[in-house]
C-alpha positions as CSV (number, residue, x, y, z in Angstrom):
1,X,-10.9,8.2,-3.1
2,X,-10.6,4.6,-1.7
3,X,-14.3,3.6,0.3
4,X,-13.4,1.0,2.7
5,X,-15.9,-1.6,4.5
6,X,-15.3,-2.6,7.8
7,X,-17.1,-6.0,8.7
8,X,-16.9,-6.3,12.0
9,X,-18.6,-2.7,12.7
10,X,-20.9,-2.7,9.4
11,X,-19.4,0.8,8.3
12,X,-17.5,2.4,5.9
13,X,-15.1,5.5,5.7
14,X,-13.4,7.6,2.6
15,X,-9.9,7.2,2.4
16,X,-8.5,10.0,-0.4
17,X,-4.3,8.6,-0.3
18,X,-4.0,11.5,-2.6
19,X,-3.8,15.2,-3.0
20,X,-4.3,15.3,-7.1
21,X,-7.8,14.2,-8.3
22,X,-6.4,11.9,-10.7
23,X,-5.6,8.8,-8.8
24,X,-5.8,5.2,-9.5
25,X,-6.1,2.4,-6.9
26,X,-3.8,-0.3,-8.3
27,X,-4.1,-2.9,-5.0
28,X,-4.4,-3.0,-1.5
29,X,-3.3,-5.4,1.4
30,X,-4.7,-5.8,5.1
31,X,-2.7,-6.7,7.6
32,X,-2.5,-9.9,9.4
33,X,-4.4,-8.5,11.8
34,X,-6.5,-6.3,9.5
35,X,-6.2,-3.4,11.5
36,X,-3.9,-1.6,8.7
37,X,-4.6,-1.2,4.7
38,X,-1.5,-0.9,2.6
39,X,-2.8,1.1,-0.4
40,X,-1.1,0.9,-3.7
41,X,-1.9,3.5,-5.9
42,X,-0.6,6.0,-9.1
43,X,-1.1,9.4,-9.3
44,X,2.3,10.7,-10.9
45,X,4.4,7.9,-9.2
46,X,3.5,5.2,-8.0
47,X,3.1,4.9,-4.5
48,X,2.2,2.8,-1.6
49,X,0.2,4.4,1.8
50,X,-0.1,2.8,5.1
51,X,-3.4,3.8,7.2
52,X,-2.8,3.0,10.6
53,X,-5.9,1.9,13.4
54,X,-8.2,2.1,9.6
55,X,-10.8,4.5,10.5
56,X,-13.2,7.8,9.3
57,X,-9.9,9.6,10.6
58,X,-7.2,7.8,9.4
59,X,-4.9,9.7,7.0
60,X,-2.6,7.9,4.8
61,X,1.5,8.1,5.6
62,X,3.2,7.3,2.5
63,X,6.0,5.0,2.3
64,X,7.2,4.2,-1.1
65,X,6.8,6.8,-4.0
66,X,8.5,5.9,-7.5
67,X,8.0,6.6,-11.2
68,X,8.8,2.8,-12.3
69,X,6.0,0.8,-11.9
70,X,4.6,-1.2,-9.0
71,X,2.2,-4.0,-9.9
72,X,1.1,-5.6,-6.2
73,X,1.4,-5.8,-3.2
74,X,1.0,-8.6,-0.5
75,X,1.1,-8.5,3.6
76,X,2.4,-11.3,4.5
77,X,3.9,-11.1,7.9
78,X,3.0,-8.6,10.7
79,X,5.4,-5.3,9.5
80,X,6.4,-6.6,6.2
81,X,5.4,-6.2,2.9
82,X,6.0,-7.6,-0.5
83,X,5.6,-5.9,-3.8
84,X,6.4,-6.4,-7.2
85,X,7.3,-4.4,-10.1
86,X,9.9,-3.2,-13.1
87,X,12.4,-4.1,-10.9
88,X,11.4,-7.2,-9.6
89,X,9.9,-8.3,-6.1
90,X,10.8,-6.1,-3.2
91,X,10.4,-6.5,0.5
92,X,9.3,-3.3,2.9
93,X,9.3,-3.2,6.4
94,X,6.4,-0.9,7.5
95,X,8.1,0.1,11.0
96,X,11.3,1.8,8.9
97,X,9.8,2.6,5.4
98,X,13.3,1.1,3.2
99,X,12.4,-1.5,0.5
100,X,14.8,-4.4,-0.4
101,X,15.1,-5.9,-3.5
102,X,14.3,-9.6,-2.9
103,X,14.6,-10.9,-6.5
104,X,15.5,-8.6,-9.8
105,X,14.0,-9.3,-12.9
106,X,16.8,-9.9,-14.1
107,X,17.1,-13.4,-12.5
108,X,13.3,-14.1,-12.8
């Protein structure tokens, strides 16, 4: 279970981005316009959630789950995301959850 802080209302909500009780939070990433949280967390995969309008009510849509591992994330532009991991640094678009690899390990 993820407890999240908003600022600007002085509250905070539970987000639980998993079913199993054995979860880890690995990172997270607001939005530019913080009103989404990219959560990055392991359970049996890895897997990265987006919660949309963040709020008591949100619930988590998943949009990438894989067993190789996925170390962080960053929001840098208003629908993508960047994460790296065993394969290298990948690029997501939240509108159409399909990640791209951007640069392999291979050529790091």
């Amino acid at each position: 279970m993820v407890t999240v802080y908003d600022r600007h209302n002085q509250s905070s909500w539970n987000i639980n981005p998993s079913k199993t009780q054995n979860v880890e939070l690995v990172d997270y990433a607001w939005s530019p316009d913080e009103k989404q949280l990219a959560i990055l967390y392991r359970d049996n995969a890895y897997n990265i959630s987006l919660v949309t309008n963040a709020s008591s009510s949100s619930v988590p849509t998943n949009l990438v789950t894989q067993t190789e591992s996925i170390k962080q994330i960053l929001w840098p532009a208003d629908k993508t995301l960047i994460f790296s991991g065993k394969e290298g640094i990948s690029s997501l678009n939240t509108g159409s959850p399909s990640a791209r690899l951007l640069v392999s390990n291979k050529s790091v």
